[in-house]
N, C-alpha and C positions, 0 to 999 in steps of 0.2 A: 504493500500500500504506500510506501514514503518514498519508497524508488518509484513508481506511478505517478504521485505527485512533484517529485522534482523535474517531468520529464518537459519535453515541450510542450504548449500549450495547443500547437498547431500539431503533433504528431497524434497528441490523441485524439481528438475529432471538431478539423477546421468548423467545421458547419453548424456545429452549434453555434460557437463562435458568431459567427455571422450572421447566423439566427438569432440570436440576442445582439447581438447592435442593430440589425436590420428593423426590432421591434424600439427600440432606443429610439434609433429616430421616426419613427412613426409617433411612437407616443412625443417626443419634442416637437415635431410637425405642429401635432394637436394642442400642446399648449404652449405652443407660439416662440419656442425657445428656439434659437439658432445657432447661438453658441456655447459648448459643455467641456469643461475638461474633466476626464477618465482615469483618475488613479484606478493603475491594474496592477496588482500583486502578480501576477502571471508574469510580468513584463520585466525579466532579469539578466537577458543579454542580447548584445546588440542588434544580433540577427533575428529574436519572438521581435523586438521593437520595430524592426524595419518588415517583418512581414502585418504585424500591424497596422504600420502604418500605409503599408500596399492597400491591404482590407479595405481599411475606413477610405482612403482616394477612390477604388474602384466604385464603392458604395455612393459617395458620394460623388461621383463622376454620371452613375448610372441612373440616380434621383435627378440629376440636373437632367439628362436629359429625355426625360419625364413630364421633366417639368416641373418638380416639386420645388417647395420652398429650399432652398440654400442652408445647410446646417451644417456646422463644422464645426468635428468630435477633435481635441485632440487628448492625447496618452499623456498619461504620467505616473510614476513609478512611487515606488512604496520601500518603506523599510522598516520593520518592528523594530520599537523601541526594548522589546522584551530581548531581544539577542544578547551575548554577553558583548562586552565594551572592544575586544578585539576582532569579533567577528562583524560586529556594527560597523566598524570602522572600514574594514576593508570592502563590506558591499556598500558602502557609500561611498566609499574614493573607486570602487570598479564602474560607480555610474557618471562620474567625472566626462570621459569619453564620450558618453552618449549623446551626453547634453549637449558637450561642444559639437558633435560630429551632427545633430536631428533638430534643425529649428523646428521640425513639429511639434517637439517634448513639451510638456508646457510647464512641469512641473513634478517636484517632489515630494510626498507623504510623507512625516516621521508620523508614526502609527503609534496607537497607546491607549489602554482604557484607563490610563491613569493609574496604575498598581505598580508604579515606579517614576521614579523621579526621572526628567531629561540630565540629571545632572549626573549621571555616567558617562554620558557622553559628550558633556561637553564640549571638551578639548577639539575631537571627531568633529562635531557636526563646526564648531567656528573655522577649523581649517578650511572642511570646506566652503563652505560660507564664505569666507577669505578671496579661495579661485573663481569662484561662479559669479561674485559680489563682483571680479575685474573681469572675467570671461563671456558672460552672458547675463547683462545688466537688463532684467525688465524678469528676468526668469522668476518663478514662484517657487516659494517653500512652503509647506503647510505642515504645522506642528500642531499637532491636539495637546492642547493644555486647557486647565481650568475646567475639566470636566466633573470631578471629584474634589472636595473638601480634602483630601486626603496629600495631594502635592499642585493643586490646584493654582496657589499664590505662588509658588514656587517656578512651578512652571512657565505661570504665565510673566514674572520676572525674567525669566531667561528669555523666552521670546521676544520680548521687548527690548532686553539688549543687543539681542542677536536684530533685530531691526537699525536701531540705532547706530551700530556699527560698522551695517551694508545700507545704505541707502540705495543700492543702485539694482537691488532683487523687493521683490513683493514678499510681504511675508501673510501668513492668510495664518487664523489660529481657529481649528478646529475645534467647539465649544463653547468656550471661554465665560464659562458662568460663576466659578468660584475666581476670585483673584482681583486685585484694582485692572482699572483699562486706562492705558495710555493713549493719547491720540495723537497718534503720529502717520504722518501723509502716505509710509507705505505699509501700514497694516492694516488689514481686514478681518473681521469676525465674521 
C-alpha cells in the first residue's frame, strides 16, 4: 500500500485525474470562478508537474474551443509540516527547481493541522524564502497557522515575519483565527 502511494500519480490511473478536474471546472464555470490555484500533494517531481500541467492546457485548450468560459487552474505543491526537520528541508529545497524552471506553479503549501509548531522548521522554510523572495518575486506561500489555540499565536508570529522579511512573495495564511493579525500589503487570510 505505501509503495502504491508513493508511485506516480499518472501511472496509476490518468483519467481519473482528469475526470476530477474536468468536473473542477465545470462546477467553477457554474459559479463564475475563472481563476483557482490547486495545491496537489500528488505533485512531487518535476516530471507529475509538467505532465500536469500538459493536462490542465489541453483541458483548457479544449473548453476554449467550445467555447466555454476561460478558467485557469494553476498547480501548486505541498509539504507537511508533520515531516521531521531534515526531511522537510530537503523536499522543500528539491522544489526550489521547479518553481524556477514552471511559471505555471503558483504556489507553495506548508500543511499543518496545527499539532506542531512551524518553528522546527524555521531555519528551512526562511532559507528558502531567502531564494524565491530574489528568484520568483510575486510567487505564493501559504502557511496554515492560527488554526488551533494550541500554536496558533505562535504560528501566526512566524508568518508575519516570514512576510516582512520577503516583501517580494505573497504570503496567504491558511486559517488564521487564533493569533493577532498584522496588516501588511503582502498577506492574505
Amino acid at each position: 500500500e505505501k509503495a502504491y502511494a508513493m508511485r506516480d500519480c499518472f501511472a496509476k490511473d490518468s483519467h481519473f485525474l482528469e475526470a476530477q478536474l474536468r468536473t473542477l471546472y465545470e462546477e467553477y464555470e457554474q459559479k463564475g470562478i475563472d481563476y483557482a490555484e490547486l495545491p496537489a500533494g500528488i505533485l512531487r517531481r518535476p516530471e507529475e508537474l509538467l505532465k500536469f500541467v500538459e493536462l490542465i492546457h489541453a483541458i483548457e485548450k479544449e473548453r476554449q474551443q467550445q467555447g466555454k468560459q476561460p478558467i485557469t487552474l494553476r498547480p501548486g505543491l505541498t509539504i507537511p509540516r508533520k515531516l521531521p526537520p531534515d526531511k522537510f528541508k530537503e523536499q522543500l529545497f528539491n522544489y526550489i527547481p521547479m518553481i524556477l524552471q514552471n511559471p505555471e506553479l503558483a504556489s507553495v503549501t506548508v500543511l499543518a493541522h496545527e499539532t506542531n509548531p512551524t518553528t522546527e522548521h524555521l531555519q528551512a522554510i526562511r532559507e528558502f524564502l531567502d531564494i524565491i523572495n530574489e528568484a520568483r518575486p510575486g510567487f505564493t506561500i501559504e502557511i496554515h497557522a492560527g488554526e488551533t489555540a494550541a500554536y496558533g499565536e505562535v504560528n501566526i508570529n512566524e508568518a508575519h515575519e516570514f512576510a516582512e522579511k520577503h516583501p517580494n512573495l505573497i504570503l496567504r495564511m491558511g486559517h488564521a483565527i487564533y493569533g493577532n493579525q498584522k496588516f501588511l500589503p503582502n498577506v492574505f487570510v
